[in-house]
Every structure is written in C-alpha cells, then in structure tokens.
N, C-alpha and C positions, 0 to 999 in steps of 0.2 A: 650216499645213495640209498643207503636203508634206510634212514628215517625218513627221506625225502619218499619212499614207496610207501610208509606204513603210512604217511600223512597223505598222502593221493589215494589208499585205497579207504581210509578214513574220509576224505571229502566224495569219493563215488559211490560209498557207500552213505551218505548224509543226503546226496543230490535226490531232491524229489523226481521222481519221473511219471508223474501224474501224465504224460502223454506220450510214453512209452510207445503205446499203438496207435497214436495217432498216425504214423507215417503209412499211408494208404494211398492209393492211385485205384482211379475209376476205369474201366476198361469201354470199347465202342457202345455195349449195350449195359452200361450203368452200372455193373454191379462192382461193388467194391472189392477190390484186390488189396490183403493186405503186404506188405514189404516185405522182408526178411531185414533189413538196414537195423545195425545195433543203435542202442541207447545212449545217450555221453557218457551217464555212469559207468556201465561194462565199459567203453572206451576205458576213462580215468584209470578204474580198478586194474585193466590189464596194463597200462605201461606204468602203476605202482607195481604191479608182479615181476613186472618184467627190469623195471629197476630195482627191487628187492633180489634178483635172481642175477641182476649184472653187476652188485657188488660182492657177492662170493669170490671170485678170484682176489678183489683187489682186499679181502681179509687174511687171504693163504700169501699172497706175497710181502703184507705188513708183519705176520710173523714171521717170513724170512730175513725180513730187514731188518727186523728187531735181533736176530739173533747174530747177523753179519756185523750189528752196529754193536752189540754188547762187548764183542771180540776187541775190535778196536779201542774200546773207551775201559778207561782203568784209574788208578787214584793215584797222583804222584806228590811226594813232600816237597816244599818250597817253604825256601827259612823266612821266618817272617823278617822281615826288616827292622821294626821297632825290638824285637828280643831276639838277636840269633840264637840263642839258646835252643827256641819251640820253634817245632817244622809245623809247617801249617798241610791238608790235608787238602787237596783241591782237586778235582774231577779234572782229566786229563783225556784228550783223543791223540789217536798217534797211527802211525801205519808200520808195520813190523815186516822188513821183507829176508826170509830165510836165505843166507850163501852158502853155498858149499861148496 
C-alpha cells in the first residue's frame, strides 16, 4: 500500500492538467461561472495519501507478528542420517504451552 501511494502521487503529480479550469458553466445571461470541481491529478494524489496513510497500521501489526513469530520458531538438532555422529542444525517452529 505504500509504494502503491508513492507511485499514484507520482503519476498525479506527472498528469498534465492543462485544463484544469476549463470546467466552467455559462449562467442565463452568459457570463461564465467558473466550478469549484477538482482536477484528476488532486483526485490521484489524494487516494495515494490516503493509501500511504492506510498502510500505517498494517506496519505496527507486522512488527507484532514478527515478534509473536520469533517466539515460536527456534533451532533444533536432527542427526543426520548418512553420519550419526553430526547433528545437523535446522530451523524449527513449535507451540510451547505452559501447565501447572
């Protein structure tokens, strides 16, 4: 979601808007009113903001996870087969529940 934001405020920020003000409306006696109606650009740019802003949370909960998952996973010896002699060293996940 964040580099998906930085690359849409990068493409709304590239868009020409050479007709920016064109959106106008003529009123009974001719004179031109001009809109308040935004730009596509500003569109783009703000839902890159606002998806730059809607991946914050899901950065605080990947270091949570990160740190629930370190818990679990640990290193355990496994004899190798062709030499029992050498234990071999292999990354291990497990669930450790305390009784008492």
């Amino acid at each position: 979601m964040l580099g998906g934001g930085v690359l849409l405020i990068a493409i709304g920020a590239a868009i020409n808007d050479e007709d920016a003000n064109a959106y106008y409306s003529v009123d009974q006696y001719g004179n031109v009113i001009d809109d308040p109606t935004s730009s596509t650009s500003t569109n783009v740019v703000a839902v890159g903001l606002l998806s730059m802003v809607g991946s914050v949370p899901f950065f605080i909960s990947s270091g949570v996870n990160k740190r629930k998952a370190r818990a679990f996973v640990g290193t355990t010896f496994y004899p190798n087969p062709l030499s029992p002699a050498h234990n071999r060293i292999m990354p291990s996940a497990g669930i450790q529940f305390n009784i008492r």
